[in-house]
N, C-alpha and C positions, 0 to 999 in steps of 0.2 A: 684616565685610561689612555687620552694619547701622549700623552710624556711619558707614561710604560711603554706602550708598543714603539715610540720612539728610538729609544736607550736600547730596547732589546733587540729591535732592528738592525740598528749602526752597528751594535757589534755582536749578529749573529745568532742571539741567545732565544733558547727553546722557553716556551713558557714554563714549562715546569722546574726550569733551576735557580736554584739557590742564588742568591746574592751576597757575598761577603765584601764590607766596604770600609776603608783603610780611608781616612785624611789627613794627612802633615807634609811638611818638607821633608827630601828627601838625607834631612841628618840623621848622622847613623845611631845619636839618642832617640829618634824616634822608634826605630826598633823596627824596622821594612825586612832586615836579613833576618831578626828572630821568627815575624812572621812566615817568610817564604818558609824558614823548618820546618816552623808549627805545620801549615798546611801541605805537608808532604802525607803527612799521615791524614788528616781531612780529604785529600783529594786520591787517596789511594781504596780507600772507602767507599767515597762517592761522586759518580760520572758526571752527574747534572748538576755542577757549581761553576760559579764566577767568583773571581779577586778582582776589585778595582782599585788601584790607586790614585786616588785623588791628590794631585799636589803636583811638586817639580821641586830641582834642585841643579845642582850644576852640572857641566856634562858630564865630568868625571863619577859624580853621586849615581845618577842615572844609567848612564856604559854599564856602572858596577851592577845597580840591582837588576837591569834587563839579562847582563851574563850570569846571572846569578837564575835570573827566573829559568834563562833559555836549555838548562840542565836537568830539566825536568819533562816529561812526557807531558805533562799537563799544560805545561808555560804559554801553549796560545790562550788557554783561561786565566789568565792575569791580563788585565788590561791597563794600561796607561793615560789616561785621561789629561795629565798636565795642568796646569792649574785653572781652577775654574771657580770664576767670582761668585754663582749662584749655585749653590747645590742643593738643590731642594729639587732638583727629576731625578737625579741619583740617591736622595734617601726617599723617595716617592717607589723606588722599585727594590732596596735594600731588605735584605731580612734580620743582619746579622752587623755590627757596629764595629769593627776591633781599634783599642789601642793597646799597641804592643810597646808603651815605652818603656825607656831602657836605666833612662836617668831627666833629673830636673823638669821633672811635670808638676809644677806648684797646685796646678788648678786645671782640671780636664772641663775645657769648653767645647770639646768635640761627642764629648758625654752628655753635655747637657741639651747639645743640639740632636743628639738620638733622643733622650727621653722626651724632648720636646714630641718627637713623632712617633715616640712609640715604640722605638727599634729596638730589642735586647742588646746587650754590650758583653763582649768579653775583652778584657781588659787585665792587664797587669798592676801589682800592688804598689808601685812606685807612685813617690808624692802623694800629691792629695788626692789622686785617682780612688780611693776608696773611699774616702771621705764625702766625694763629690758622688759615686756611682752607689752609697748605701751601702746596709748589709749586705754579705756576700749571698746572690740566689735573691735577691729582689729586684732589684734593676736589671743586675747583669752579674756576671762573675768576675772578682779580682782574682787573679792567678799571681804566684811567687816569680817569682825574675827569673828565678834558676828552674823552675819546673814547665820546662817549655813542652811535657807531655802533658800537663797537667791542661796546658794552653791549648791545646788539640781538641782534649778530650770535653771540654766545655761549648768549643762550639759544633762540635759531634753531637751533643746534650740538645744545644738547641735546635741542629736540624734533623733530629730523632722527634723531637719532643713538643711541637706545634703547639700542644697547650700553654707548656711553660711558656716558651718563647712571647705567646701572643701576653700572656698574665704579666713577663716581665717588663711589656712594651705597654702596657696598663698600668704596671707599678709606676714605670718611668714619664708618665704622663703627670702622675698624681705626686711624686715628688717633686717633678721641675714647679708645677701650679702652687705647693707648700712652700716651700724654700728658695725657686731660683724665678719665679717673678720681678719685671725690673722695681716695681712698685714696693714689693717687698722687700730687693737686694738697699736698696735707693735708701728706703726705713733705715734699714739697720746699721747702714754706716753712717747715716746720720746720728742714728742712737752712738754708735761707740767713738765718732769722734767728739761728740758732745760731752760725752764721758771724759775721753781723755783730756779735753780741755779743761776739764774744773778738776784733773789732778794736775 
C-alpha cells in the first residue's frame, strides 16, 4: 500500500482511477502513436484514467510523442516516467497492460511480466504476441493491426468489466506457472536441443 499511495502521489492521481501502463522504447515499432489514437476514444469516455509510459528513447522519439500527446485535452494524463530499472511499483498500481506493437515482436516478455501479476493485457496480433498472450478473452485481448477501434474498444471492456478484467489477471497467473516458469522454460530447450542433436 505504500508504493501505491507513492506513484499515485508523485503524480497527482485520485484513488479511483484507472491505470493504463505501456513499457518499451520509444520506436516507432513499438506502436506509442497507435496507442495515443486508440486512447482518444478511452479517454473521451472516461475522466478517471492514467497513461504511463514507461521507457525512453531519443530526444527526437520523445519531442515527437510528447507533441503528439500535448494535442489533446487529456495529455496531462499521459505520463512519462523514462526508463526505469525496477518496475514492479508501477505494475503494483496498473489495471490494464497494453502492447500496441506494430512490427517484429517475436516473443512478448512484457506479457509475460503482466501475467506474472495478474494484470489483463490488450495487445496487438503481431508476432508471437498471441501465441504468448493465449486465446483471445483469456489473458487479455489480441487486436488486428489495422482495427485500432477494435484496440479502444477492448480496453473500454476491461474497465467497464471488473470481473473479466480481475478473471483475466487470474488466467494470466495460471498460464505464466504452466508454460512460462524458468524451471519449465529451462526443460524444454533442453528437451529440443537434445532433439536436434541426434538429428
Amino acid at each position: 500500500s505504500n508504493i501505491k499511495s507513492f506513484i499515485k502521489q508523485k503524480y497527482k492521481i485520485t484513488h479511483n482511477s484507472k491505470i493504463v501502463l505501456m513499457i518499451g522504447t520509444f520506436e516507432p515499432r513499438k506502436g506509442h502513436e497507435y496507442l495515443i489514437n486508440a486512447m482518444s476514444d478511452v479517454f473521451a469516455k472516461y475522466k478517471y484514467l492514467n497513461l504511463f509510459f514507461i521507457g525512453s528513447g531519443t530526444k527526437e522519439e520523445t519531442a515527437h510523442l510528447k507533441s503528439l500527446v500535448t494535442r489533446f485535452k487529456w495529455g496531462y494524463k499521459v505520463h512519462f516516467t523514462g526508463f526505469v530499472s525496477d518496475i514492479s511499483e508501477y505494475m503494483s498500481i496498473a489495471d490494464i497492460i497494453v502492447i500496441p506493437s506494430q512490427e517484429y515482436e517475436s516473443f512478448g516478455l512484457t506479457a509475460i511480466e503482466a501475467m506474472s501479476y495478474g494484470i489483463p493485457i490488450v495487445a496487438t496480433s503481431i508476432g508471437g504476441l498471441p501465441e504468448t498472450i493465449g486465446d483471445n478473452g483469456y489473458c487479455g485481448f489480441h487486436t488486428d493491426i489495422k482495427d485500432i477501434a477494435g484496440f479502444s474498444k477492448n480496453i473500454i471492456r476491461l474497465i467497464e468489466d471488473a470481473t473479466l478484467a480481475k478473471k483475466m489477471g487470474e488466467n494470466g497467473i495460471k498460464r505464466v506457472n504452466e508454460l512460462f516458469k524458468p524451471d519449465r522454460m529451462s526443460m524444454d530447450y533442453m528437451s529440443l536441443l537434445t532433439k536436434n542433436r541426434k538429428q
